[in-house]
KEDRENVEX-120023 format. One record per residue: x, y, z of N, C-alpha, C, CB in turn; residue number from 1. Coordinates in nm, 3 decimals, m for minus. Each point is the difference from the previous one (the first is absolute). Glycine has a CB too. Example, Ala and Ser with C-alpha at 12.3 -4.5 7.8 and 13.67 -1.06 7.14 Angstrom:
REM residues 2
       n_X       n_Y       n_Z      ca_X      ca_Y      ca_Z       c_X       c_Y       c_Z      cb_X      cb_Y      cb_Z    nr
     1.319    m0.569     0.780    m0.089     0.119     0.000     0.090     0.120     0.000    m0.189    m0.117     0.125     1
     0.154     0.222    m0.197     0.082     0.119     0.006    m0.077     0.109     0.073     0.118    m0.063    m0.215     2
REM end
This chain:
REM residues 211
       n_X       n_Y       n_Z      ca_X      ca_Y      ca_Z       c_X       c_Y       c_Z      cb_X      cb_Y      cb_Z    nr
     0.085    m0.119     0.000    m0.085     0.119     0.000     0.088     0.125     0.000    m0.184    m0.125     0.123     1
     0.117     0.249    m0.174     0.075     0.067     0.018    m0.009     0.098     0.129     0.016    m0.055    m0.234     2
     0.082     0.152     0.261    m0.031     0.072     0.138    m0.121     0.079     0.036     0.216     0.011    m0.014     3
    m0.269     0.024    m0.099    m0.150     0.036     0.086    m0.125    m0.068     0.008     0.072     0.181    m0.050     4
    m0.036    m0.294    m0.083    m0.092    m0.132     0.058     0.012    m0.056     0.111    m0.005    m0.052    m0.177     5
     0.138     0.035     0.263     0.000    m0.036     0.137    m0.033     0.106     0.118     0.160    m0.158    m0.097     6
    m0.129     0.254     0.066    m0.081     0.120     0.030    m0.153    m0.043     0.020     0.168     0.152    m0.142     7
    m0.201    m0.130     0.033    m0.145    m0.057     0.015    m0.049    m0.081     0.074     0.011     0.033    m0.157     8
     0.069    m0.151     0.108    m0.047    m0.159     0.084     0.004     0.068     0.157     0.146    m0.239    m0.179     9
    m0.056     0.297     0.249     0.007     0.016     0.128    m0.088     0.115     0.029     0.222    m0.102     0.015    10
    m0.253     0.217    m0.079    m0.168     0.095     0.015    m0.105    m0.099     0.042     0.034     0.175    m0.212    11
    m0.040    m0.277     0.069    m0.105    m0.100     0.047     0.007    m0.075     0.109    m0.027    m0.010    m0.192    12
     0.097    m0.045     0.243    m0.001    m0.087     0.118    m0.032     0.089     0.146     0.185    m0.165    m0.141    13
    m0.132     0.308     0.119    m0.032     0.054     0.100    m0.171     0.057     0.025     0.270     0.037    m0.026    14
    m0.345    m0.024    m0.094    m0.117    m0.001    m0.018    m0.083    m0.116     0.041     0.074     0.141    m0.153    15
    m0.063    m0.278     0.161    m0.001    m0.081     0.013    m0.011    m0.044     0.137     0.078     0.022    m0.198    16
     0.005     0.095     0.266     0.021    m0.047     0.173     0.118    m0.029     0.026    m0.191    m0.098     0.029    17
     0.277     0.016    m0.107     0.124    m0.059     0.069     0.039     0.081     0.114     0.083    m0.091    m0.208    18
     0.019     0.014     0.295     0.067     0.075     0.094     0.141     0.057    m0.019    m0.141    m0.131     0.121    19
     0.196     0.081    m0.270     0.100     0.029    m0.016     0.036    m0.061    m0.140     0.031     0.031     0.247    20
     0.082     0.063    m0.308     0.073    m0.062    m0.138     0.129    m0.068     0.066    m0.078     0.202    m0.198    21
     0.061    m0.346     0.190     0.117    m0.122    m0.004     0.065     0.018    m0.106    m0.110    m0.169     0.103    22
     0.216     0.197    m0.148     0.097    m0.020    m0.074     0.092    m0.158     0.034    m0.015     0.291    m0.016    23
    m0.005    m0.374    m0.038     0.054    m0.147     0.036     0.118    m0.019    m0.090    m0.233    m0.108     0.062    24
     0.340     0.082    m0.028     0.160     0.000    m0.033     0.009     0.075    m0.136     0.064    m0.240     0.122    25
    m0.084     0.387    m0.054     0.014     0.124    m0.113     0.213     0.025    m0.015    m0.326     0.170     0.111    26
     0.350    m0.232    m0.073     0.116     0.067    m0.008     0.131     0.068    m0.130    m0.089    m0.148     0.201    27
     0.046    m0.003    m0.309     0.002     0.057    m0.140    m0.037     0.098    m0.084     0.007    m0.150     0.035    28
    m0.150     0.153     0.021    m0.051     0.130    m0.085    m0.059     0.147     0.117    m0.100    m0.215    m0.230    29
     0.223     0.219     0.338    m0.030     0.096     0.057     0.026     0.182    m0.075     0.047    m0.222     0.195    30
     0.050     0.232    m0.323    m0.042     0.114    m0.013    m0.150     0.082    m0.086     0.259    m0.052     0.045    31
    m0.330    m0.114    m0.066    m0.098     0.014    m0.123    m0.136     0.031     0.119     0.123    m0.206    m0.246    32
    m0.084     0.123     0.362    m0.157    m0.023     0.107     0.024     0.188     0.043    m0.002    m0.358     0.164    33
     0.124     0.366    m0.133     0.014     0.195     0.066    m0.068     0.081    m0.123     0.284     0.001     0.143    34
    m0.259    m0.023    m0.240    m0.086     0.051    m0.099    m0.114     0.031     0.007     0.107    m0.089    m0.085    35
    m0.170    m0.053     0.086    m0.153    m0.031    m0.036    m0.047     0.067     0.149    m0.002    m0.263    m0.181    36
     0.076     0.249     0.320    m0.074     0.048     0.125    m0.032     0.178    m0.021     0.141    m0.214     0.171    37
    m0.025     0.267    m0.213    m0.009     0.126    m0.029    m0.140     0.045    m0.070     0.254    m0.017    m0.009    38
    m0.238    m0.069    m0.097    m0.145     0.052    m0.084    m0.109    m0.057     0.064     0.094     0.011    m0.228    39
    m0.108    m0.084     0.328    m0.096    m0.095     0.095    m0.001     0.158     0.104     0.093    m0.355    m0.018    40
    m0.068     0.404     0.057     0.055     0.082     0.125    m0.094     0.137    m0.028     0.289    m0.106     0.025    41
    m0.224     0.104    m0.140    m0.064     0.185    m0.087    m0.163    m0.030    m0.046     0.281     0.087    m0.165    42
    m0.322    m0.188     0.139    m0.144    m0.029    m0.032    m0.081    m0.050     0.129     0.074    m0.063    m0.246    43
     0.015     0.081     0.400    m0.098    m0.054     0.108     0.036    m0.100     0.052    m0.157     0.071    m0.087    44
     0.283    m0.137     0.073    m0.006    m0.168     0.070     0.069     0.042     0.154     0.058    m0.192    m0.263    45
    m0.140     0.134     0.380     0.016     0.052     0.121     0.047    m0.133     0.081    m0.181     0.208    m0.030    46
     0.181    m0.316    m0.036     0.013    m0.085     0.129     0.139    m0.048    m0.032    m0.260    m0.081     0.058    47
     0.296    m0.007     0.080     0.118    m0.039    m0.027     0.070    m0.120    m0.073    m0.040     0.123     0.163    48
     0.173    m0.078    m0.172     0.064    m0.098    m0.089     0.082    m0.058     0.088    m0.010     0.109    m0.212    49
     0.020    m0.294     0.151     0.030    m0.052     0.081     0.112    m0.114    m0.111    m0.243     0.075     0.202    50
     0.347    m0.027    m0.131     0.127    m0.066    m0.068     0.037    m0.159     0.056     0.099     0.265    m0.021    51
    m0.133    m0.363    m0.082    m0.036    m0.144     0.046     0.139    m0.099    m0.045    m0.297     0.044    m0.042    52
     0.373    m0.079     0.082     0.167    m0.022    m0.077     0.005    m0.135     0.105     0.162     0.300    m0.075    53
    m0.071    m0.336    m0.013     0.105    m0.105     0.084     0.086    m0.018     0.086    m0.029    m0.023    m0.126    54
     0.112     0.205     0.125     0.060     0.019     0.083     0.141     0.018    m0.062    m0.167    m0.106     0.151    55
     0.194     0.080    m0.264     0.142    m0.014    m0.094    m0.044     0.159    m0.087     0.055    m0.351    m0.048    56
     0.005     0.433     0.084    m0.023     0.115     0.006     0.101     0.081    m0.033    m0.144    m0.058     0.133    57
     0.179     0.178    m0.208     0.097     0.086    m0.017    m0.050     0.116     0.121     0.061    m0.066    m0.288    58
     0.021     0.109     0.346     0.036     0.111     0.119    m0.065     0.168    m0.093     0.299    m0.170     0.134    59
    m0.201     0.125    m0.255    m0.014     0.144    m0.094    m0.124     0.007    m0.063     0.232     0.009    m0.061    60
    m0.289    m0.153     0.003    m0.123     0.015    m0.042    m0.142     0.013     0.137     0.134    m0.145    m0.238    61
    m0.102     0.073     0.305    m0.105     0.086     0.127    m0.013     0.137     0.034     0.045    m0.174     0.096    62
     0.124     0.240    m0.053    m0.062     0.136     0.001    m0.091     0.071    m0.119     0.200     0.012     0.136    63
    m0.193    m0.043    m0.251    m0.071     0.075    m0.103    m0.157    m0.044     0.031     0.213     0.003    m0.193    64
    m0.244    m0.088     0.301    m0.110     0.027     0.058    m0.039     0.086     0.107     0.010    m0.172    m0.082    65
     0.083     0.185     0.133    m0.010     0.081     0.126    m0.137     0.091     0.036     0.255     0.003    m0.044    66
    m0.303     0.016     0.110    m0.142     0.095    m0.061    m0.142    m0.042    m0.098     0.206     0.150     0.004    67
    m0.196    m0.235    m0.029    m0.072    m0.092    m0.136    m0.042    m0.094     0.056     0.127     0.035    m0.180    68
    m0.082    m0.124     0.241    m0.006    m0.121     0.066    m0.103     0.013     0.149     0.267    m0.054    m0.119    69
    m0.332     0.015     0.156    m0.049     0.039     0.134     0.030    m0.141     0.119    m0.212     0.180    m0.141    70
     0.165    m0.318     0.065     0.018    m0.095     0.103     0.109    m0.081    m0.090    m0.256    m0.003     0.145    71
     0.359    m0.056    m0.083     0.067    m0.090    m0.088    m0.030    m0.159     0.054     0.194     0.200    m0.056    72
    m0.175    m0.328     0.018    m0.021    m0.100     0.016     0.051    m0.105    m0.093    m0.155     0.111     0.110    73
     0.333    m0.126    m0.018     0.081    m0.089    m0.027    m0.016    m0.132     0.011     0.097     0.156     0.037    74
    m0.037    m0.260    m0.086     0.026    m0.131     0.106     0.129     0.036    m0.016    m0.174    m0.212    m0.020    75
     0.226     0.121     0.136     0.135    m0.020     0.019     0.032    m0.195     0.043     0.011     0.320     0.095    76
     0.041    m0.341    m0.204    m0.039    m0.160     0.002     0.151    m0.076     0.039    m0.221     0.015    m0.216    77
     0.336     0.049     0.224     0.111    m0.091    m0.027     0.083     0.048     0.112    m0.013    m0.039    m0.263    78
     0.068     0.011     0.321     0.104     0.068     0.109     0.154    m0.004    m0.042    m0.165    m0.079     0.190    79
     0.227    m0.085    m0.244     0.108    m0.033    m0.033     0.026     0.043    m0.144    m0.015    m0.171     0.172    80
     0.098     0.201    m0.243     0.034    m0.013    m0.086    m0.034    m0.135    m0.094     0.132     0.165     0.124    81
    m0.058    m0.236    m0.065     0.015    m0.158    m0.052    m0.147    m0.032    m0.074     0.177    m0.092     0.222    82
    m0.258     0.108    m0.088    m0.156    m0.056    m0.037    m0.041     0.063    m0.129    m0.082    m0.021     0.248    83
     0.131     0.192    m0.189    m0.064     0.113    m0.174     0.049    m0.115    m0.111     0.077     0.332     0.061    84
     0.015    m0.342    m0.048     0.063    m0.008    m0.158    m0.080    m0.167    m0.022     0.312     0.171     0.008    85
    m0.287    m0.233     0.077    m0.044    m0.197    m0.035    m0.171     0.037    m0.039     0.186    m0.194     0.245    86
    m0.256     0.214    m0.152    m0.142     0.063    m0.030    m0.077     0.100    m0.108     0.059    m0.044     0.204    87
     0.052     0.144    m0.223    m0.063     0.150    m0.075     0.070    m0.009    m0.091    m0.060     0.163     0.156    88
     0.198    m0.166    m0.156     0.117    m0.007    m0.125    m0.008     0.143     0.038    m0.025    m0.204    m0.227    89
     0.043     0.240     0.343     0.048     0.198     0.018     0.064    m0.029     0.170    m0.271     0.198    m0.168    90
     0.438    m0.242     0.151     0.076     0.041     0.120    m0.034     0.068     0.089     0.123    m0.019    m0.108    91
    m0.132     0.195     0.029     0.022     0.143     0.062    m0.190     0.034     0.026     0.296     0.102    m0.167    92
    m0.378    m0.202     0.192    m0.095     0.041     0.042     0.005     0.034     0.127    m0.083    m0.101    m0.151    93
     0.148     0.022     0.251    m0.031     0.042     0.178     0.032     0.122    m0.016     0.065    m0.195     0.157    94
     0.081     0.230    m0.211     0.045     0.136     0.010    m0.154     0.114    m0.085     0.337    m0.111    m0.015    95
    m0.326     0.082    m0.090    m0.074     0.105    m0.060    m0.165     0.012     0.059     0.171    m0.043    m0.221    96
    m0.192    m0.033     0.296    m0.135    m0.024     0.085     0.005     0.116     0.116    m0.011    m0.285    m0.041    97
     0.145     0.261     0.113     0.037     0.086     0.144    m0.021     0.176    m0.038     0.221    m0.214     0.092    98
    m0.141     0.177    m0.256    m0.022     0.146     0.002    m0.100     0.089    m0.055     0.190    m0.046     0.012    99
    m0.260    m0.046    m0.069    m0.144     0.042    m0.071    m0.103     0.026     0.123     0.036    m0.162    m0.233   100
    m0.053     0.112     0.317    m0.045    m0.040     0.109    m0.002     0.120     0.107     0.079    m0.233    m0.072   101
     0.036     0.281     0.087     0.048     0.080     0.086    m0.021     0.184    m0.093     0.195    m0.254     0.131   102
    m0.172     0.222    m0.249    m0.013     0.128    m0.121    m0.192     0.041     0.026     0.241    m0.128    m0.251   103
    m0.287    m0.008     0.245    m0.189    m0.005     0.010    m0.038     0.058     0.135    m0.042    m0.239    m0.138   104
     0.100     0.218     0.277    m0.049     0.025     0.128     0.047     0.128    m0.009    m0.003    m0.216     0.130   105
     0.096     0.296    m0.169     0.083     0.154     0.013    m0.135     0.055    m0.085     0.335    m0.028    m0.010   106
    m0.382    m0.011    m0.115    m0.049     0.100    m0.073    m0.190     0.016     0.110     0.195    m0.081    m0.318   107
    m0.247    m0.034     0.358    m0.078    m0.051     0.019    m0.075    m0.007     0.139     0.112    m0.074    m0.185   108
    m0.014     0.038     0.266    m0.014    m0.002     0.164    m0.086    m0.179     0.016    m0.047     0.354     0.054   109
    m0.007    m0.334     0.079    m0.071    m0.097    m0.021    m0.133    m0.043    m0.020     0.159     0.003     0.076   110
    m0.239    m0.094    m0.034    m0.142     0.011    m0.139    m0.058     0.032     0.065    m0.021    m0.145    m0.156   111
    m0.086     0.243     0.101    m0.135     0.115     0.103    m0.070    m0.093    m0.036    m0.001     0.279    m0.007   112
    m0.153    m0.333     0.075    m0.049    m0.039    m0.050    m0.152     0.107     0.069     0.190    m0.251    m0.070   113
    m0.258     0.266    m0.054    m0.130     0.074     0.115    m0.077    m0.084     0.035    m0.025     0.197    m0.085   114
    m0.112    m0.074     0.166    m0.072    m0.051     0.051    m0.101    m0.154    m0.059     0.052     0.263     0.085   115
    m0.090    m0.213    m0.168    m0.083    m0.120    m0.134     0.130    m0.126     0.000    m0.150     0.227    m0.229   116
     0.276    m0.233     0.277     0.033    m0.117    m0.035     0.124     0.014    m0.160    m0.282    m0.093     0.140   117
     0.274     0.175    m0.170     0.018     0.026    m0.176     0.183     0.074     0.031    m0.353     0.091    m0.129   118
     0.458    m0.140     0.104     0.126     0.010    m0.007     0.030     0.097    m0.086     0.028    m0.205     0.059   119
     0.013     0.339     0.007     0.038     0.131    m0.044     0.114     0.041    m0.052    m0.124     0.029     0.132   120
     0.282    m0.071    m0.048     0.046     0.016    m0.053     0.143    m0.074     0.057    m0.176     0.183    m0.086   121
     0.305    m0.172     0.054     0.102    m0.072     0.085     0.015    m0.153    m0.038    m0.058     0.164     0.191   122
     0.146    m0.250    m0.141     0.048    m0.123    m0.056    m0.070    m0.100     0.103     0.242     0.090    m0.112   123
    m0.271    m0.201    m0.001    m0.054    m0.107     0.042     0.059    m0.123    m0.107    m0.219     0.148     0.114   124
     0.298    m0.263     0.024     0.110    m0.031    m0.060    m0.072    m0.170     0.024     0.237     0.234     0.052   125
    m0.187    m0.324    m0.164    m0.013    m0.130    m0.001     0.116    m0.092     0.025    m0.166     0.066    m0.134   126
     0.066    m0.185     0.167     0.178    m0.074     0.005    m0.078    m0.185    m0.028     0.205     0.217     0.273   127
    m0.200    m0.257    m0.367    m0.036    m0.126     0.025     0.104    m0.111     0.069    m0.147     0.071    m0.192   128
     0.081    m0.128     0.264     0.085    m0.066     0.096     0.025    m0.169    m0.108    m0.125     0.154     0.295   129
     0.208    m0.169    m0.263     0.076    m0.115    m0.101     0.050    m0.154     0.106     0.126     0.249    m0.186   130
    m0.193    m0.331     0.091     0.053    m0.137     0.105     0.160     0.026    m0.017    m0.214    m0.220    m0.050   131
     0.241     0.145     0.152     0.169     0.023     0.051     0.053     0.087    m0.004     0.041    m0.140    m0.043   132
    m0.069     0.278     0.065     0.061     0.097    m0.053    m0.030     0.140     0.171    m0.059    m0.109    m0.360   133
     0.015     0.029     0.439     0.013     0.118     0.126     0.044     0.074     0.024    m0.022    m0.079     0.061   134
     0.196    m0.002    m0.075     0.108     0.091     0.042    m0.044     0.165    m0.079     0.212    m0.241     0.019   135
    m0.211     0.191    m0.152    m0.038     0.133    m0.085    m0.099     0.028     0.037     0.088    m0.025    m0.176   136
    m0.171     0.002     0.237    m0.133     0.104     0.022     0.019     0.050     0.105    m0.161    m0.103    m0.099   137
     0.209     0.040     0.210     0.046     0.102     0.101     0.124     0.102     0.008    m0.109    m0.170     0.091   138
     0.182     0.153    m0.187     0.096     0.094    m0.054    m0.099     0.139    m0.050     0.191    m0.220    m0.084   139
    m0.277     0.163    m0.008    m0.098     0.146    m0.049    m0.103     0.049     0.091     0.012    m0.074    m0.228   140
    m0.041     0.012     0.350    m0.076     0.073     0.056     0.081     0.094     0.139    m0.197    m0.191    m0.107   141
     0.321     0.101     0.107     0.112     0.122     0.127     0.030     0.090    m0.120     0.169    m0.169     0.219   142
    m0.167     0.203    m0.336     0.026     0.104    m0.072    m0.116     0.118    m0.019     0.155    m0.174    m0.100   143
    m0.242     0.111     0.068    m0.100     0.068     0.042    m0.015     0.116     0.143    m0.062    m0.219    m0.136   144
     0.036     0.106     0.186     0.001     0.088     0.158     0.102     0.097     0.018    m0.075    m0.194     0.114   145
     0.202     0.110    m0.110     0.115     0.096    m0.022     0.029     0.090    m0.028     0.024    m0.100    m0.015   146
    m0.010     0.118    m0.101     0.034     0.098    m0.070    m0.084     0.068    m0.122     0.191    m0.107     0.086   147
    m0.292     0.093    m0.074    m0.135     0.064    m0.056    m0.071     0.081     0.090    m0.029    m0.182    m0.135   148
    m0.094     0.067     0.211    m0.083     0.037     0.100    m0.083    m0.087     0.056     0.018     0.177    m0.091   149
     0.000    m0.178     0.222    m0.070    m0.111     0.047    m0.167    m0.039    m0.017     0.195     0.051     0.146   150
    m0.207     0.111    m0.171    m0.182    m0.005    m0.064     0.013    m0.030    m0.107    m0.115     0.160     0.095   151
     0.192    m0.205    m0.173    m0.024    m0.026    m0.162    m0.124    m0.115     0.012     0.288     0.043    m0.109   152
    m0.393    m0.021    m0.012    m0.126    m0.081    m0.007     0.059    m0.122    m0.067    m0.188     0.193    m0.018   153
     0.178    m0.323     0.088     0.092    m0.120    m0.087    m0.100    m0.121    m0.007     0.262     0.064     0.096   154
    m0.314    m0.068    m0.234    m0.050    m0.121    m0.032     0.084    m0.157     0.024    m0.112     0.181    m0.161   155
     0.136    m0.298     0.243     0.067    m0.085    m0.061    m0.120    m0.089    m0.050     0.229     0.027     0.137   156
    m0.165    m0.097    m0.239    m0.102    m0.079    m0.076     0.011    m0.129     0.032    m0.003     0.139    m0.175   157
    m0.102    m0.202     0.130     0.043    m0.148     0.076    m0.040    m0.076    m0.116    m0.048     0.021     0.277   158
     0.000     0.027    m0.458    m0.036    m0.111    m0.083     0.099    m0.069    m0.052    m0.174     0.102    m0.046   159
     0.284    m0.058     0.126     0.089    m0.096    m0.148    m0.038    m0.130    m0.027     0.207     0.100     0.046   160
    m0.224    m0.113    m0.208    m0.048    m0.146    m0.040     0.048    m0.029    m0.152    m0.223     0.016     0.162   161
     0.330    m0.143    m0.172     0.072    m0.048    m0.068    m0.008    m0.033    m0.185     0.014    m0.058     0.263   162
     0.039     0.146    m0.296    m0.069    m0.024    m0.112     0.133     0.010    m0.127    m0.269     0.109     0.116   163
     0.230    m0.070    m0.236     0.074     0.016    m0.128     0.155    m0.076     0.025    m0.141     0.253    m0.063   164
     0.237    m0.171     0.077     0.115    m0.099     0.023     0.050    m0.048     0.165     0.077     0.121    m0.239   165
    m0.187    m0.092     0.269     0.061    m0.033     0.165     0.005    m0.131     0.023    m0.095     0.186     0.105   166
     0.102    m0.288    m0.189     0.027    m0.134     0.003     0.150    m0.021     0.008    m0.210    m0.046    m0.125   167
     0.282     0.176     0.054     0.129     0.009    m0.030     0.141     0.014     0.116    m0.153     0.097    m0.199   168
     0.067    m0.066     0.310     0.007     0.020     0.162    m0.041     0.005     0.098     0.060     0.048    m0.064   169
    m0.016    m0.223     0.077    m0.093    m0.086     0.124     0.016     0.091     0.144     0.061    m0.280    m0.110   170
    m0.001     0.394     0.160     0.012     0.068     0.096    m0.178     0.037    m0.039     0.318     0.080     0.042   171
    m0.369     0.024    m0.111    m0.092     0.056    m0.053    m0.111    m0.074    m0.048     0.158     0.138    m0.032   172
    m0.163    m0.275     0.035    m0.075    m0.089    m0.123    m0.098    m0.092     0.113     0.234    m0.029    m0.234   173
    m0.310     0.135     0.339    m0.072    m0.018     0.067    m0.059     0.118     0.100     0.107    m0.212    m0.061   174
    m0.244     0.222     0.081    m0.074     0.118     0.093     0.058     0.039     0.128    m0.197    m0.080    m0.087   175
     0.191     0.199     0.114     0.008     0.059     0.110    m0.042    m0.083     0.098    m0.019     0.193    m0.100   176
     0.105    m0.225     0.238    m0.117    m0.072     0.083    m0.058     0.126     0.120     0.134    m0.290    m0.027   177
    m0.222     0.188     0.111    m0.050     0.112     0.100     0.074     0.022     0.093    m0.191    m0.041    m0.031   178
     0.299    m0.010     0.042     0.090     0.014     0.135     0.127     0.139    m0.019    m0.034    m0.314     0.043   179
     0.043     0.276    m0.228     0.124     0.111    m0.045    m0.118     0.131    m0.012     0.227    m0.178    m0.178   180
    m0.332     0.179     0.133    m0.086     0.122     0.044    m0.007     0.019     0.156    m0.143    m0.036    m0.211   181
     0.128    m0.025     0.255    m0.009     0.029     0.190     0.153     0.066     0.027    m0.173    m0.255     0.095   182
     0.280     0.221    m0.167     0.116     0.031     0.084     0.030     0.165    m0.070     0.115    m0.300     0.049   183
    m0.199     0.290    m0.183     0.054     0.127    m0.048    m0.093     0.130     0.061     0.092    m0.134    m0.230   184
    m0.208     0.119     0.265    m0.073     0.048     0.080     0.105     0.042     0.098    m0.213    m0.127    m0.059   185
     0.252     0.056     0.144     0.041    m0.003     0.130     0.188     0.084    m0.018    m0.203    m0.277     0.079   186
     0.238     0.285    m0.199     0.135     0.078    m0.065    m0.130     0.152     0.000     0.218    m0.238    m0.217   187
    m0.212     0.274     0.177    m0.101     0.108    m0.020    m0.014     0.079     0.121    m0.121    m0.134    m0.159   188
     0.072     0.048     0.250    m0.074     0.049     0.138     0.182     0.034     0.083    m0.317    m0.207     0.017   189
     0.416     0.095    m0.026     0.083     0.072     0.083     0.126     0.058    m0.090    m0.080    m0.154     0.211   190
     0.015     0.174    m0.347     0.098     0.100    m0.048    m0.039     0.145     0.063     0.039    m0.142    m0.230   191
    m0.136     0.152     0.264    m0.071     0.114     0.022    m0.111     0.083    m0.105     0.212    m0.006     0.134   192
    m0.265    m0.071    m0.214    m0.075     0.039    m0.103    m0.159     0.052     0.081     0.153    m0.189    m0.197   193
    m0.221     0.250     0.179    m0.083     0.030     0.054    m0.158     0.022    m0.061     0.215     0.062     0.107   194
    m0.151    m0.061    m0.244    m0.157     0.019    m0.085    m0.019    m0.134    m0.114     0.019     0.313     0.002   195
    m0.049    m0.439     0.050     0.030    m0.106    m0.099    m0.154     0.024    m0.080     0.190    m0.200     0.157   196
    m0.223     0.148    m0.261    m0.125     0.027    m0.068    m0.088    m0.122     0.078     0.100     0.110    m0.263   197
    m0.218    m0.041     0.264    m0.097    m0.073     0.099    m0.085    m0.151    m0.082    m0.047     0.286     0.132   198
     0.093    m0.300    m0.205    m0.004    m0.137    m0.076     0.083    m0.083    m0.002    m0.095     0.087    m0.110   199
     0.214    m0.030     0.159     0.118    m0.164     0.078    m0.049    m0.040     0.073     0.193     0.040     0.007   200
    m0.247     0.032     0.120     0.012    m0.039     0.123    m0.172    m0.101    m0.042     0.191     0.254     0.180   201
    m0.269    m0.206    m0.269    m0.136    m0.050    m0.062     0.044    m0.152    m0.014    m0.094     0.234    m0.146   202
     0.219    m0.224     0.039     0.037    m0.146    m0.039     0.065    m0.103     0.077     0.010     0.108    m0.173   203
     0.054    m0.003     0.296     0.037    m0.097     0.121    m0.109    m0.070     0.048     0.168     0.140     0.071   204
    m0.269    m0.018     0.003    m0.094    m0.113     0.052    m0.103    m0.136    m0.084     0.009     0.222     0.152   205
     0.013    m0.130    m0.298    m0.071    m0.141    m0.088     0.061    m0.149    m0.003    m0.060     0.182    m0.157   206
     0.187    m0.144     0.165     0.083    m0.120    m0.001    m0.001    m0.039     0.102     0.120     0.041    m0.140   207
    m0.090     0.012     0.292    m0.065    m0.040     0.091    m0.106    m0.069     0.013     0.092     0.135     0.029   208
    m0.208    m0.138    m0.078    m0.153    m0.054     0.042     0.001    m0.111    m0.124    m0.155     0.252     0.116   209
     0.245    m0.237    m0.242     0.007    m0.169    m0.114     0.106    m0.107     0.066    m0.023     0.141    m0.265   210
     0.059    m0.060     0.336     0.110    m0.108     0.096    m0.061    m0.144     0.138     0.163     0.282    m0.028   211
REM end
């Protein structure tokens, strides 16, 4: 499409009701979406934008959001190197995650959410939790706390489920169980995290009561 057809598309959605324009792993065509928001902006588009990524991120290409962007919403999936590269075929993801991460909370703060429930603005960060892979998840959630913010809003996910080449790595080439969700819960709580999304703790007790 071109930039004021997406323009458009996002007028319309806001007519519509949405609560927000998702941009979902815009990062390729971020100088074409600044475009199209501009001309989205000057014809009335009021709600927020919400920057939806992986987390493998340029530092330089984020700031050119700076101001543009209202909520961001990373995952941060890999802690080790090793894993990036065997898993993703991208080494320099942990690194380029930390700093995308940390570039998103400076521009951003952390996530407002109002009264209605409806997420205003600030980072809201993912992390799917991975069989055998703790160590790394509790590596990303003392980073979090750490050296972000301990209010950061943190989804962990608990679907991982085995599929396309994950036959290829019997570490991976089976579900999450409920015990490595219970422990990552419990990384969270004494990393000092304080705002986990209220649908973990949902899926704790579900798994709890199929148990």
């Amino acid at each position: 499409v071109t930039e004021q057809e997406l323009a458009t598309i996002m007028l319309s959605l806001q007519r519509q009701g949405c609560h927000n324009i998702n941009l979902v792993t815009p990062s390729h065509v971020v100088p074409q979406t600044l475009a199209a928001l501009n001309l989205a902006a000057r014809q009335g588009l009021t709600l927020p934008v919400v920057y939806n990524t992986s987390g493998y991120d340029a530092p330089d290409t984020l700031r050119l959001l700076d101001g543009v962007v209202d909520i961001y919403m990373p995952d941060f999936k890999f802690w080790k190197k090793e894993t990036a590269r065997r898993l993703s075929g991208a080494p320099d993801y942990p690194e380029a995650a930390r700093a995308a991460i940390l570039e998103m909370h400076r521009q951003v703060g952390d996530l407002v959410i109002d009264a209605q429930g409806v997420a205003r603005r600030g980072l809201l960060m993912r992390h799917l939790v991975m069989p055998g892979q703790l160590d790394e998840t509790e590596a990303i959630l003392g980073f979090l706390a750490r050296e972000v913010s301990a209010a950061t809003y943190t989804n962990l996910m608990d679907q991982y489920h085995p599929c396309g080449r994950a036959h290829e790595f019997p570490d991976i080439d089976h579900p999450l169980s409920t015990e490595e969700y219970h422990a990552a819960l419990a990384m969270a709580k004494k990393a000092g995290l304080t705002r986990l999304d209220k649908r973990d703790w949902t899926n704790m007790l579900k798994r709890l009561f199929e148990n």
